[in-house]
NUKEFI-8937 format. One record per residue (C-alpha): residue number from 1; residue in one letter; x, y, z. Coordinates in steps of 0.001 Angstrom, whole numbers. Layout:
<recs>
<rec><num>NUM</num><residu>A</residu><east>X</east><north>Y</north><up>Z</up></rec>
...
</recs>
This chain:
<recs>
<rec><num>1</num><residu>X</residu><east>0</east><north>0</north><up>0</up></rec>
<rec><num>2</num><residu>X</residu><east>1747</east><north>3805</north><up>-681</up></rec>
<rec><num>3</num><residu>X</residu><east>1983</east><north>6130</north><up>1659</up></rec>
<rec><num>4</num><residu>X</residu><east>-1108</east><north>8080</north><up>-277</up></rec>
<rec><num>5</num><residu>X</residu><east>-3268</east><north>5761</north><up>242</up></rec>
<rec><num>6</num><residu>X</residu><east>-1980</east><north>4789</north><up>4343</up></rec>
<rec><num>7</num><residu>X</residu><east>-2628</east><north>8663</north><up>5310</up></rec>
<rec><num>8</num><residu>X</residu><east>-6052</east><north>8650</north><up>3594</up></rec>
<rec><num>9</num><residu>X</residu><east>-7014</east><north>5360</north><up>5179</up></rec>
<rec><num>10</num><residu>X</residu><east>-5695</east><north>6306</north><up>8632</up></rec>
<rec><num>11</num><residu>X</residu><east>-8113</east><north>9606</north><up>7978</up></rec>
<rec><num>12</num><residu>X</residu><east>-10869</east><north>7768</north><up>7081</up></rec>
<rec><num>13</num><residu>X</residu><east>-10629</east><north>5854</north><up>10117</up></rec>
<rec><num>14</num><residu>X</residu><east>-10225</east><north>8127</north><up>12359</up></rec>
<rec><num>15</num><residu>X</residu><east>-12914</east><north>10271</north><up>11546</up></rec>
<rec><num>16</num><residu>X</residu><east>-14949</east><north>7618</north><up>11596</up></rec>
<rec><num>17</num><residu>X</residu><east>-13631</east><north>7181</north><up>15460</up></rec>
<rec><num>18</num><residu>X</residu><east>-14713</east><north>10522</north><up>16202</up></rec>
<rec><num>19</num><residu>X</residu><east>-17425</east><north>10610</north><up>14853</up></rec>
<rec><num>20</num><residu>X</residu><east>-18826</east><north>7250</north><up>17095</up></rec>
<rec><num>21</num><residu>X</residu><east>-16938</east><north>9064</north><up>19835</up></rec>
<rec><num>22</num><residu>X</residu><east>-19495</east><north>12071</north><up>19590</up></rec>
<rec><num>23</num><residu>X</residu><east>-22824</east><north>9881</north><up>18731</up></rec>
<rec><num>24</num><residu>X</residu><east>-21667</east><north>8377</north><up>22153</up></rec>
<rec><num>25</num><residu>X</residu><east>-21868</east><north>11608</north><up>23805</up></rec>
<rec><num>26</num><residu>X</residu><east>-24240</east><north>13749</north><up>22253</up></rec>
<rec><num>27</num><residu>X</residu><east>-26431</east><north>10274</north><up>23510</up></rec>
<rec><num>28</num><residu>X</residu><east>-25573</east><north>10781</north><up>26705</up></rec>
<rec><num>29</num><residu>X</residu><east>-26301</east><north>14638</north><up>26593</up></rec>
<rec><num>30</num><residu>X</residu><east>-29701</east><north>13182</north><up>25546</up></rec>
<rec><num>31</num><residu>X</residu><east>-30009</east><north>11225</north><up>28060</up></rec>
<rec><num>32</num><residu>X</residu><east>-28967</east><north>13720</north><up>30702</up></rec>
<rec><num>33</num><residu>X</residu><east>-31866</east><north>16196</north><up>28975</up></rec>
<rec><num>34</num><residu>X</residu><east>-34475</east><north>13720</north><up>29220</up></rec>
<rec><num>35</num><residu>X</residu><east>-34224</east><north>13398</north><up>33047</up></rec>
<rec><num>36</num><residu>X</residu><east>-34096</east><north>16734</north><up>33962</up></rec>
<rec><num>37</num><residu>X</residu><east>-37320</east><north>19349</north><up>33475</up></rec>
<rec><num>38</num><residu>X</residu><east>-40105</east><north>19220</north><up>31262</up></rec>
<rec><num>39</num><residu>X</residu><east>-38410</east><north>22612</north><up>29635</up></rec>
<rec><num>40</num><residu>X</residu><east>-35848</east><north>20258</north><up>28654</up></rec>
<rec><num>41</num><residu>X</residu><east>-37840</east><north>17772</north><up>26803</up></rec>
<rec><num>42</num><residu>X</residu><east>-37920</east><north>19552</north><up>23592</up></rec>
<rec><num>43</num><residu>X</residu><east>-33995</east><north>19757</north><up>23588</up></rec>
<rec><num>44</num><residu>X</residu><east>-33387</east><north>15982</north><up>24229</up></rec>
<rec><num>45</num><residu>X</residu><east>-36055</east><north>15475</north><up>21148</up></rec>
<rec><num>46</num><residu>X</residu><east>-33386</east><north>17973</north><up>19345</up></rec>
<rec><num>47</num><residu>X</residu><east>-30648</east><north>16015</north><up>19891</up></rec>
<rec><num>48</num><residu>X</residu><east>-31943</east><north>12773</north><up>19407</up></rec>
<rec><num>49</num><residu>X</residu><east>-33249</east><north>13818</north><up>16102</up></rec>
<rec><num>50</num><residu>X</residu><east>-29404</east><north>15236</north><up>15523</up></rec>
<rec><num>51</num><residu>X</residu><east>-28028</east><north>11474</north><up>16470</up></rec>
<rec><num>52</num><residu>X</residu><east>-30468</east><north>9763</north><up>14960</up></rec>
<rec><num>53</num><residu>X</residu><east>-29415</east><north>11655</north><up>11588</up></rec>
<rec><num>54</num><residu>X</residu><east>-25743</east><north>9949</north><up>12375</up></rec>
<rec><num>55</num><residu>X</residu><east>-25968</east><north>6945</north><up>14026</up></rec>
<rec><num>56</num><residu>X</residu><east>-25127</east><north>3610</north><up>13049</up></rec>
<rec><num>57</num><residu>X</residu><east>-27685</east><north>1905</north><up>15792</up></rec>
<rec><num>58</num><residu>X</residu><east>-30579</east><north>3794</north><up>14540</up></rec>
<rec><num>59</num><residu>X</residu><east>-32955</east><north>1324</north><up>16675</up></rec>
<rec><num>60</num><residu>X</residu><east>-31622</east><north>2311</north><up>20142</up></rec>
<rec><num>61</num><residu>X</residu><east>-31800</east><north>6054</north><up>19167</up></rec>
<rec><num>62</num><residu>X</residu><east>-35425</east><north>5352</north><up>18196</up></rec>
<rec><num>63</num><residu>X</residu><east>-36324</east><north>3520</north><up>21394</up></rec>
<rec><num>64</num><residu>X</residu><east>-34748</east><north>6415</north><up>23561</up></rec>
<rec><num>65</num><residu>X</residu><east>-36729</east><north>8996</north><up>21816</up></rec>
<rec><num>66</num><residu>X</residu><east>-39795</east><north>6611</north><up>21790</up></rec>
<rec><num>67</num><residu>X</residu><east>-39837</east><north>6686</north><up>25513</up></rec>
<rec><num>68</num><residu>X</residu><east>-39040</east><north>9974</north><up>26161</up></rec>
<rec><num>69</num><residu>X</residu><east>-42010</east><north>11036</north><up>24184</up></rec>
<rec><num>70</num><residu>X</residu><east>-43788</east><north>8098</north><up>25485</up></rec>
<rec><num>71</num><residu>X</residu><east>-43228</east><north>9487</north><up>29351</up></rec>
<rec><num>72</num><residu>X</residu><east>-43935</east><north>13107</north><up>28249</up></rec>
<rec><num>73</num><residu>X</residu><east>-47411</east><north>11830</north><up>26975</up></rec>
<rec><num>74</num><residu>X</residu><east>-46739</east><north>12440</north><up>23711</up></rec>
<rec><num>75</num><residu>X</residu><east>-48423</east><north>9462</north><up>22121</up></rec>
<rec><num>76</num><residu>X</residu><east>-48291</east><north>10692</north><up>18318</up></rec>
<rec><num>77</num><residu>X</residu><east>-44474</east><north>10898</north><up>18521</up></rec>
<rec><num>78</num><residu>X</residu><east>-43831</east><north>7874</north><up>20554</up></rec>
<rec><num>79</num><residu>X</residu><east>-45990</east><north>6129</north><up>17853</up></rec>
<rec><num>80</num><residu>X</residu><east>-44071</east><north>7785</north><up>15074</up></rec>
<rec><num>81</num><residu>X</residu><east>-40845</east><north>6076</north><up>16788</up></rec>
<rec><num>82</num><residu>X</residu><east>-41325</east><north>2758</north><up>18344</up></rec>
<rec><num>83</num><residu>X</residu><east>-43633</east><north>1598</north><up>15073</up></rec>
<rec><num>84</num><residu>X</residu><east>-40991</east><north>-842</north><up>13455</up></rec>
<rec><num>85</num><residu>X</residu><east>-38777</east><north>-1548</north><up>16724</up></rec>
<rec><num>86</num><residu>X</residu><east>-39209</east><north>-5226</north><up>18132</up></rec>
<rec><num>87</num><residu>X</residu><east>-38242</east><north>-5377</north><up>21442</up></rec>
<rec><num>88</num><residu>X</residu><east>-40609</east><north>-5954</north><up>24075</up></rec>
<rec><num>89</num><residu>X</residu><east>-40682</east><north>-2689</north><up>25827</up></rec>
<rec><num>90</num><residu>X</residu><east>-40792</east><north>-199</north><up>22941</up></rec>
<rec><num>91</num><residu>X</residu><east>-44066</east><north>-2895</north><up>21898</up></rec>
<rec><num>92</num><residu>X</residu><east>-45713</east><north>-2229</north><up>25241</up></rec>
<rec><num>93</num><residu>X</residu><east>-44789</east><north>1122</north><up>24790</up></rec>
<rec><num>94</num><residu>X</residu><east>-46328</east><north>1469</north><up>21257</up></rec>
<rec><num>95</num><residu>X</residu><east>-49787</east><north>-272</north><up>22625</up></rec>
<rec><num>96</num><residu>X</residu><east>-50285</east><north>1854</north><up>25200</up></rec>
<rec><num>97</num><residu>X</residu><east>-49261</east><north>4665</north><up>22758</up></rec>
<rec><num>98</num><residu>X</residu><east>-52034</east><north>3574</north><up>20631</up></rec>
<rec><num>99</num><residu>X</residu><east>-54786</east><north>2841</north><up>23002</up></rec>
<rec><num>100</num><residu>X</residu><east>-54366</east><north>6495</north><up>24573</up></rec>
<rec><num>101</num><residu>X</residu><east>-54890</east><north>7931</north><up>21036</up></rec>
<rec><num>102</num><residu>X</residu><east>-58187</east><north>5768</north><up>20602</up></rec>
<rec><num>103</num><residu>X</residu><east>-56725</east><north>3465</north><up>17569</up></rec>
<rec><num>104</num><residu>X</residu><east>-58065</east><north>416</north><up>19927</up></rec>
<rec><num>105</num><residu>X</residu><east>-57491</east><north>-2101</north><up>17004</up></rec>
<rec><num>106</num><residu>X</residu><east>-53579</east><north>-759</north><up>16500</up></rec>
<rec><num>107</num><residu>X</residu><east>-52945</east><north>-1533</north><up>19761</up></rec>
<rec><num>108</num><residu>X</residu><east>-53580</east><north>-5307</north><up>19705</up></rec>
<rec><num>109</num><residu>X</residu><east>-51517</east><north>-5806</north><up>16844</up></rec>
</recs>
């Protein structure tokens, strides 16, 4: 391999580093938002939007969004976000999320 092509692959790899480095925190930033006041609910939506745009695990973002929304009452959203995830708690999460919006048949599916 030349030395051309070494430099651009060590580049490529470590942007790629940083750039899982700051999906890692700007989730945790997300996280932090999402515990703290109600005023802070529509930044942690924000951000997870923002990482959701960039990350690889695009199903965990979704299920951290889904129950933020989900505890903030926001049924349409939390819909919106736990519709194609699998795992049993974004699915109990999505039922409930249906039956408060009245789409009774949705939410035995």
């Amino acid at each position: 391999m030349s030395i051309g092509r070494t430099k651009l692959l060590a580049i490529l790899l470590a942007t790629l580093v940083i750039s899982c480095a700051s999906v890692d925190s700007r989730l945790k930033n997300a996280d932090k938002l999402s515990r703290q006041s109600t005023l802070d609910y529509q930044k942690a939506v924000q951000e997870y939007q923002v990482i959701l745009a960039t990350a690889a695990n695009k199903s965990l973002v979704l299920q951290k969004l889904g129950a933020l929304n989900f505890e903030h009452k926001d049924y349409d959203l939390a819909v919106a976000n736990l519709k194609n995830l699998t795992d049993p708690e974004s699915l109990k999460m999505l039922a409930i999320s249906q039956y408060k919006l009245g789409n009774y048949t949705d939410a035995l599916e």
